[in-house]
C-alpha positions as CSV (number, residue, x, y, z in Angstrom):
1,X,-38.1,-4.2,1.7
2,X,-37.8,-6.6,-1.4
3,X,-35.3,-9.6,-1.1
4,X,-31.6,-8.1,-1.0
5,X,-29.5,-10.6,-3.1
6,X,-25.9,-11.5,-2.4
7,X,-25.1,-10.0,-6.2
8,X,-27.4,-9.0,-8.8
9,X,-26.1,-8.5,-12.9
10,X,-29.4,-7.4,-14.0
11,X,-29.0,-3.8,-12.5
12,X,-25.5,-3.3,-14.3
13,X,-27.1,-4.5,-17.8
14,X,-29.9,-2.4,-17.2
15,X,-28.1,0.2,-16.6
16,X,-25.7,0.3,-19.4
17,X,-28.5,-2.0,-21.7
18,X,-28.0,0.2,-25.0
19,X,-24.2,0.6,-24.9
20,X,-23.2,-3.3,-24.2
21,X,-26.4,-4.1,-27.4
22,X,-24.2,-1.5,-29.2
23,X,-20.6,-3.2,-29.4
24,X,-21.7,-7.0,-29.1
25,X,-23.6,-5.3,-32.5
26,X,-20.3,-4.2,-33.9
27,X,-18.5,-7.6,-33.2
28,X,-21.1,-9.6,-34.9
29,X,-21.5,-6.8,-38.3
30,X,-17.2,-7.4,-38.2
31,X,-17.7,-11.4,-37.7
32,X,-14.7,-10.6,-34.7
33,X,-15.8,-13.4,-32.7
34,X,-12.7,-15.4,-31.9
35,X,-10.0,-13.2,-30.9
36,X,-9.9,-10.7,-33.6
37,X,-9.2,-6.7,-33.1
38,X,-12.1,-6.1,-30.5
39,X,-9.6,-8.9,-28.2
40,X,-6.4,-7.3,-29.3
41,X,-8.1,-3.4,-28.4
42,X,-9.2,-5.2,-24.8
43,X,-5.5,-6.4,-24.7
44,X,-4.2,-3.3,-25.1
45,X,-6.2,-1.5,-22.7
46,X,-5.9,-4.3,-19.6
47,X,-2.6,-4.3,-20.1
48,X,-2.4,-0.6,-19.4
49,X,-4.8,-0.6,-16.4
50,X,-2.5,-3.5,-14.9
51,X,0.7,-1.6,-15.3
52,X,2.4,-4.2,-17.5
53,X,4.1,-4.9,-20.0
54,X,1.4,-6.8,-21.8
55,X,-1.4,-9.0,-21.5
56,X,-3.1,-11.9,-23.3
57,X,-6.9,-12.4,-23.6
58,X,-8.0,-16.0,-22.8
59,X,-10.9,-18.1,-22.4
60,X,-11.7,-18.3,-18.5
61,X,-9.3,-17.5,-15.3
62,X,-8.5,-21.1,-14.9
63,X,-7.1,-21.2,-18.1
64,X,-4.9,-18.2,-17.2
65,X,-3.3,-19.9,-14.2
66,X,-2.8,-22.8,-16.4
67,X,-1.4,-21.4,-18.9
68,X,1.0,-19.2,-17.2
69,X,2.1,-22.6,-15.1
70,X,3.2,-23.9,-18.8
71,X,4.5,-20.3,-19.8
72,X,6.9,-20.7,-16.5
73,X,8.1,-24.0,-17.5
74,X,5.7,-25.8,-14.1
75,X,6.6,-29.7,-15.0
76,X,5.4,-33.1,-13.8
77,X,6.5,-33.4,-10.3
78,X,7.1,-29.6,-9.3
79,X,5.9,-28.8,-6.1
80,X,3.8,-25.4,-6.2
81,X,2.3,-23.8,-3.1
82,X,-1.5,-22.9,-2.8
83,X,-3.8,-21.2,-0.2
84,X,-6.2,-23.9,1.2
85,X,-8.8,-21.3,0.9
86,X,-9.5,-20.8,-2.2
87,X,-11.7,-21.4,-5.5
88,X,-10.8,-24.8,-6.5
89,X,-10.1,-23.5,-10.2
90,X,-6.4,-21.9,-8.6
91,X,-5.2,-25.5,-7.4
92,X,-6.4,-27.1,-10.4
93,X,-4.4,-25.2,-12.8
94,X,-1.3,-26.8,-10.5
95,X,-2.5,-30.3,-11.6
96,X,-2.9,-29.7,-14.9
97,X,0.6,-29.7,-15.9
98,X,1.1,-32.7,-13.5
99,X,2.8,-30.6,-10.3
100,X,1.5,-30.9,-7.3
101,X,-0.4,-28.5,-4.9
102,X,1.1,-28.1,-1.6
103,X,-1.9,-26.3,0.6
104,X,-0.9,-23.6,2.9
105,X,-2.5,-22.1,5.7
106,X,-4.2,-18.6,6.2
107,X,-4.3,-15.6,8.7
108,X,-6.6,-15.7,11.2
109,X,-7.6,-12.5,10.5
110,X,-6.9,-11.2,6.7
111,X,-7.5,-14.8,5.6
112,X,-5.0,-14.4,2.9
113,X,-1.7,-16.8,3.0
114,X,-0.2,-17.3,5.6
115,X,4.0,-16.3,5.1
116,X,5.4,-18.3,7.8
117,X,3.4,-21.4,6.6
118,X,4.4,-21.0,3.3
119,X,8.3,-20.8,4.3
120,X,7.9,-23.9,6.6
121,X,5.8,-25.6,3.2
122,X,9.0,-25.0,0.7
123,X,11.3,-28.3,-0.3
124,X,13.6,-29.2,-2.9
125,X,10.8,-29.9,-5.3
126,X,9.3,-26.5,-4.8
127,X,9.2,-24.1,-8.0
128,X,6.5,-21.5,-7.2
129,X,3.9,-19.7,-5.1
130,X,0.6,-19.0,-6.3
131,X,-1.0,-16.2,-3.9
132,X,-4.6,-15.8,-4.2
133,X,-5.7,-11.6,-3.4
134,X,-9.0,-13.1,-1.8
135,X,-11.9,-11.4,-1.6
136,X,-11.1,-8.8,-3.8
137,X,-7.8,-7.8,-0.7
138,X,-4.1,-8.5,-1.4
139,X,-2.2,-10.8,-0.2
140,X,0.8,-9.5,1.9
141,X,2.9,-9.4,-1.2
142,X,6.3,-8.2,0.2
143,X,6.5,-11.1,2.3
144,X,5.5,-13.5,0.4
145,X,7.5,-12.1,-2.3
146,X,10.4,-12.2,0.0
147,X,10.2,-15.7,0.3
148,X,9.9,-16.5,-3.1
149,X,13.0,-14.5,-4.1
150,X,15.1,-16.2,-1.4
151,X,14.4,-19.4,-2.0
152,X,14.2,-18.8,-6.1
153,X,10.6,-19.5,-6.6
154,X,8.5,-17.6,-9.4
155,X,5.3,-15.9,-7.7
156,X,2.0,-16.3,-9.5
157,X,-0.6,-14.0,-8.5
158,X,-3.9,-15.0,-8.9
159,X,-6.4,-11.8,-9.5
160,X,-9.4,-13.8,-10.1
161,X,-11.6,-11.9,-7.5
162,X,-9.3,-8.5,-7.2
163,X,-9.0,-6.2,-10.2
164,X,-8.0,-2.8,-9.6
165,X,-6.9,-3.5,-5.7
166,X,-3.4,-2.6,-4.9
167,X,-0.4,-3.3,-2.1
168,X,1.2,0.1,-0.7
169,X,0.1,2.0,-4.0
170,X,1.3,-1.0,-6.7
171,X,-1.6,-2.2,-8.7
172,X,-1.6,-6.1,-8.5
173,X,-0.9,-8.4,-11.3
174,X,2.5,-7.0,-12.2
175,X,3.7,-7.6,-8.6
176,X,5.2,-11.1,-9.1
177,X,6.2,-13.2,-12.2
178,X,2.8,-13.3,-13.8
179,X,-0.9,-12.3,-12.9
180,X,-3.9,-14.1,-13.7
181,X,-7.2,-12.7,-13.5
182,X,-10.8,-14.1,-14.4
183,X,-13.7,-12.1,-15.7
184,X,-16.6,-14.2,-15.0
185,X,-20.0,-12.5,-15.0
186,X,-20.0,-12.3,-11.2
187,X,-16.6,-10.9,-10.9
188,X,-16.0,-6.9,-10.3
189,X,-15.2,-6.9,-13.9
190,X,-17.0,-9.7,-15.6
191,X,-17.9,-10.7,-19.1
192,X,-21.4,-11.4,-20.8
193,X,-19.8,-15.6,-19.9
194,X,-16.3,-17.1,-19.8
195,X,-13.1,-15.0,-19.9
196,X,-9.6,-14.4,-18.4
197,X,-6.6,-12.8,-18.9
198,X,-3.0,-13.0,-18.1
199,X,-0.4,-10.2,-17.3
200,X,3.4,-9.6,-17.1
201,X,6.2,-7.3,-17.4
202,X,8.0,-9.9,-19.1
203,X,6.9,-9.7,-22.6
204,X,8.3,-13.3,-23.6
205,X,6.2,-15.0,-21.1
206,X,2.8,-13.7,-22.9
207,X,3.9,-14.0,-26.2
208,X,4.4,-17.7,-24.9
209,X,0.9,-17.6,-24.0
210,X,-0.1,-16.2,-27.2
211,X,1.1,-19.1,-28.9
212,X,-0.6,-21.9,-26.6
213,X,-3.5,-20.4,-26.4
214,X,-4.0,-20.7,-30.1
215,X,-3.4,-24.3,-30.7
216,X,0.9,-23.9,-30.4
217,X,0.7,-21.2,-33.2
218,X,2.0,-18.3,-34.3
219,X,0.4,-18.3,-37.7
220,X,-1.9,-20.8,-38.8
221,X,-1.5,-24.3,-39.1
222,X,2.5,-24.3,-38.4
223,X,2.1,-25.4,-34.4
224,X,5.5,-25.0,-32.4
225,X,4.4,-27.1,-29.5
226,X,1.8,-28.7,-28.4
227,X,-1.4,-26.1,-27.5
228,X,-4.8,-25.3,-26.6
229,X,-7.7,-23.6,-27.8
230,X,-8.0,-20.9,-25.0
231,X,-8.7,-18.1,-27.0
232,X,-10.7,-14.6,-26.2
233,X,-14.2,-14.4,-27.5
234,X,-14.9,-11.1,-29.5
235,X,-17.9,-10.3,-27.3
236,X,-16.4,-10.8,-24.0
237,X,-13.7,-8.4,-25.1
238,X,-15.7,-5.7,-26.7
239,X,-17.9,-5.8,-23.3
240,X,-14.9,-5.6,-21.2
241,X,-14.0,-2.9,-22.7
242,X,-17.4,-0.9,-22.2
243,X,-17.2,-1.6,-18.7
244,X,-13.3,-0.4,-18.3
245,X,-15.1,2.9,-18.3
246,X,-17.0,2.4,-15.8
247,X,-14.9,-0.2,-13.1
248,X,-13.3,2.4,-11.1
249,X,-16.9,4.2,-9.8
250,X,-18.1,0.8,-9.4
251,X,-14.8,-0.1,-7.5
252,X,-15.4,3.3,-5.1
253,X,-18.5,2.3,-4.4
254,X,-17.9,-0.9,-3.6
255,X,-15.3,0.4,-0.9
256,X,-18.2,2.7,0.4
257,X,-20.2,0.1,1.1
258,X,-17.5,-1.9,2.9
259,X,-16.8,1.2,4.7
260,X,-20.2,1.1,6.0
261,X,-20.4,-2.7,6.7
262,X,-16.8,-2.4,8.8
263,X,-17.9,0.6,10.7
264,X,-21.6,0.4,11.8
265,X,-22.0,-3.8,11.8
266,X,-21.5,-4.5,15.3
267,X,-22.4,-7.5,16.8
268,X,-20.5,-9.8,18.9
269,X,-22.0,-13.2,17.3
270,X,-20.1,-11.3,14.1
271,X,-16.3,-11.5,12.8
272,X,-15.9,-9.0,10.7
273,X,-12.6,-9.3,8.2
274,X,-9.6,-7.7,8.8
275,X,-8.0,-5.4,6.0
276,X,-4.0,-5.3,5.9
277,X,-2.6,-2.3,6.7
278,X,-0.8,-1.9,3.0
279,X,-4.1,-3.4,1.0
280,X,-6.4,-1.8,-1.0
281,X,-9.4,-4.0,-1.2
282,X,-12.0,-4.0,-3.9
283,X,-14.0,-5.8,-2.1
284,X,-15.2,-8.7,-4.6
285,X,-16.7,-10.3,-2.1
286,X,-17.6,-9.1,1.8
287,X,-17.2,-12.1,4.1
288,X,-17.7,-12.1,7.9
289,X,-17.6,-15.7,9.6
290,X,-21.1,-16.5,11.9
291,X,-20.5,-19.0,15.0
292,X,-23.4,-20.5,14.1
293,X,-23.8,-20.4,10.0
294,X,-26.5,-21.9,9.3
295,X,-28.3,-20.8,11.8
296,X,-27.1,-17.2,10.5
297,X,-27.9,-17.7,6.7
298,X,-31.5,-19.0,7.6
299,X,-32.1,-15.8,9.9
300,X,-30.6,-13.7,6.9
301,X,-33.3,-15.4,4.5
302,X,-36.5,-14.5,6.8
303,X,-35.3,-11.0,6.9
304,X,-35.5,-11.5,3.0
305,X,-31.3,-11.0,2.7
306,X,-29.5,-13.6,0.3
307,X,-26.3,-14.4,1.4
308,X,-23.5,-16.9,0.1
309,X,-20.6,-19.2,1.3
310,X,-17.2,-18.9,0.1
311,X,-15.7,-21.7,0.5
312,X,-17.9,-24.0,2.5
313,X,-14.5,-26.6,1.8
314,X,-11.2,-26.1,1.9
315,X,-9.3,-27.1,-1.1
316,X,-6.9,-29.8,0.9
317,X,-9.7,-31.8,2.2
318,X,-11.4,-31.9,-1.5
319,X,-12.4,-35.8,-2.4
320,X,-10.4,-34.8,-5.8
321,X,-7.0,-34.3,-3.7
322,X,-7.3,-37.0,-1.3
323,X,-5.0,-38.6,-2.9
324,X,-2.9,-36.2,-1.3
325,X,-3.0,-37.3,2.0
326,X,-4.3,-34.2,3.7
327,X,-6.6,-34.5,6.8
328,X,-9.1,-31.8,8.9
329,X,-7.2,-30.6,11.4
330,X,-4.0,-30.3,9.2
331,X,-4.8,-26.3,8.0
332,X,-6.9,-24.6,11.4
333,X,-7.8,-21.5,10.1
334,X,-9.0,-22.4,6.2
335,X,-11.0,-24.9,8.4
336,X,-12.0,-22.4,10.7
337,X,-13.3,-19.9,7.7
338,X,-14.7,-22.6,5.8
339,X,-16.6,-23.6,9.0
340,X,-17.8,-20.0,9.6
341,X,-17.8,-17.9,6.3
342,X,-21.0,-16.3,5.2
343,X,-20.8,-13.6,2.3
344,X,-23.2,-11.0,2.6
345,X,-24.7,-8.5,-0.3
346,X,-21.8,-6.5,-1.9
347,X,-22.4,-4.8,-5.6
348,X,-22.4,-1.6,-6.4
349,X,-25.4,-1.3,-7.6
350,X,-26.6,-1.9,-4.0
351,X,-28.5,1.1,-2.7
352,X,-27.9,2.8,0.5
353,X,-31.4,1.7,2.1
354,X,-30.6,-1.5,0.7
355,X,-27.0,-1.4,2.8
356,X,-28.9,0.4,6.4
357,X,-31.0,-2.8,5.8
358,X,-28.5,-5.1,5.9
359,X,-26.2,-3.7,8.8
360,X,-29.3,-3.1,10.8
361,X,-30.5,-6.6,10.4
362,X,-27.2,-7.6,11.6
363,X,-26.9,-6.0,14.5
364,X,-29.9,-7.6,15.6
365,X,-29.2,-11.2,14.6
């Protein structure tokens, strides 16, 4: 058996080598590389895949969540909730505009936010929620958008890691406020580099977006406020688009191999994650948490398996938030996770011999 990585792009460009030579060829003969029609088709389409009412093409997924913090009016001082387990991009964005993130807990078994610490984090300086659909699986959106709505928050969904998944039926991004969604290469739909996009079904907040993005502008030089240069590349868009095509067969197949992961891994040295009963996972990533990690990921390498860690630290004990005053201790299960988490191989292009290997090797760690 060759060496099993955790992810592998090659096979995907291999695949599809002549068709993503094709349109990067077609942006380059129209000079389209900085936003441009190929972004504006990409726009168009994503915005219809999402359900919403339009979407905006930027630079990378942190820029999404930080623009859409400006687009909601997040000021200096806000208070805006965050899960403590997640990429450190979706508490950055919070900073950015000078609020500050106020870390919440996770399940112990979905690993998603926790509701009732996210009611018991809310004070007067509160303004919004940003849920993270980890992994590729929602968050329990109806409770957490319960919470918001009572106690008048916006809710800011961050899709980084889950296009295409869905709570009870919904498609996510249009669920709260404002979705934000990253397409780097690793993700499920990923660009040839940086990219993001933002969603909404209110139209004013994008348009917003469409103007910071582009330096405060409408139309050239005649800036409105003060903006950033967050734009869409023409490539990333026109590549995006060739793989719209093709995300849903990749999506079933990653759920066929999770399938198999959930229902022949079984070892006791092995927690497997737990899928909410109204979630449709993707399955971006598939994480299980080892008693022993290291020992785990070493045993995983000599069987020539290539496994990751996501997140190996929680965001609230970061050196760049101490400041903060967060301690270990202070969010259990994000520490527990963190302590634990190994990510084993999940791509679509993984074959099935490739997947027996991996659950059989398991099963006898």
């Amino acid at each position: 058996m060759r060496t099993i990585p955790c992810m592998d792009l090659s096979r995907q460009f291999m695949r599809h080598k002549e068709e993503f030579l094709k349109v990067i060829r077609l942006v380059c003969e129209q000079t389209a590389f900085s936003g441009g029609p190929f972004v504006a088709e990409f726009e168009r389409q994503f915005a219809g895949r999402t359900r919403t009412q339009m979407a905006s093409g930027v630079n990378n997924g942190t820029s999404a969540l930080h623009l859409a913090l400006l687009a909601l009016g997040i000021k200096p001082g806000d208070e805006v909730l965050v899960p403590a387990n997640t990429f450190i991009a979706t508490a950055w964005a919070v900073a950015y505009v000078g609020a500050i993130p106020v870390f919440v807990d996770c399940t112990e078994d979905t690993w998603n936010m926790n509701p009732s610490s996210a009611q018991k984090a809310i004070t007067q300086k509160t303004k919004a929620i940003m849920g993270v659909h980890l992994y590729g699986q929602p968050f329990d959106v109806d409770a957490i958008k319960t919470i918001a709505a009572d106690n008048g928050l916006f809710l800011i969904e961050d899709c980084a890691q889950a296009y295409g998944a869905s709570f009870k039926g919904q498609t996510i991004g249009g669920l709260g406020d404002i979705g934000c969604f990253s397409f780097y290469p690793s993700k499920n739909l990923g660009a040839f580099g940086e990219a993001g996009a933002v969603v909404s079904q209110n139209k004013e907040y994008i348009q917003h977006i469409q103007m910071l993005k582009n330096h405060g502008a409408h139309k050239p030089y005649y800036h409105e406020e003060i903006g950033y240069n967050m734009r869409m590349d023409g490539i990333h868009a026109a590549i995006l688009s060739v793989k719209l095509k093709y995300i849903d067969a990749w999506t079933k197949r990653r759920q066929v191999i999770a399938g198999r992961y959930l229902s022949e891994i079984r070892n006791p040295n092995i927690v497997m994650p737990t899928i909410h009963k109204d979630a449709e996972s993707v399955f971006h990533l598939f994480v299980v948490m080892a008693e022993n990690k290291d020992k785990f990921l070493h045993y995983m390498e000599e069987n020539s398996i290539i496994c990751g860690q996501h997140y190996p630290v929680p965001c609230h004990i970061q050196k760049a938030f101490a400041n903060l005053g967060y301690k270990t201790g202070d969010m259990p299960n994000a520490e527990n996770l963190a302590e634990h988490c190994v990510s084993i191989p999940m791509f679509p292009e993984l074959t099935d011999d490739e997947v027996t290997y991996v659950i059989e090797t398991i099963n006898k760690y």
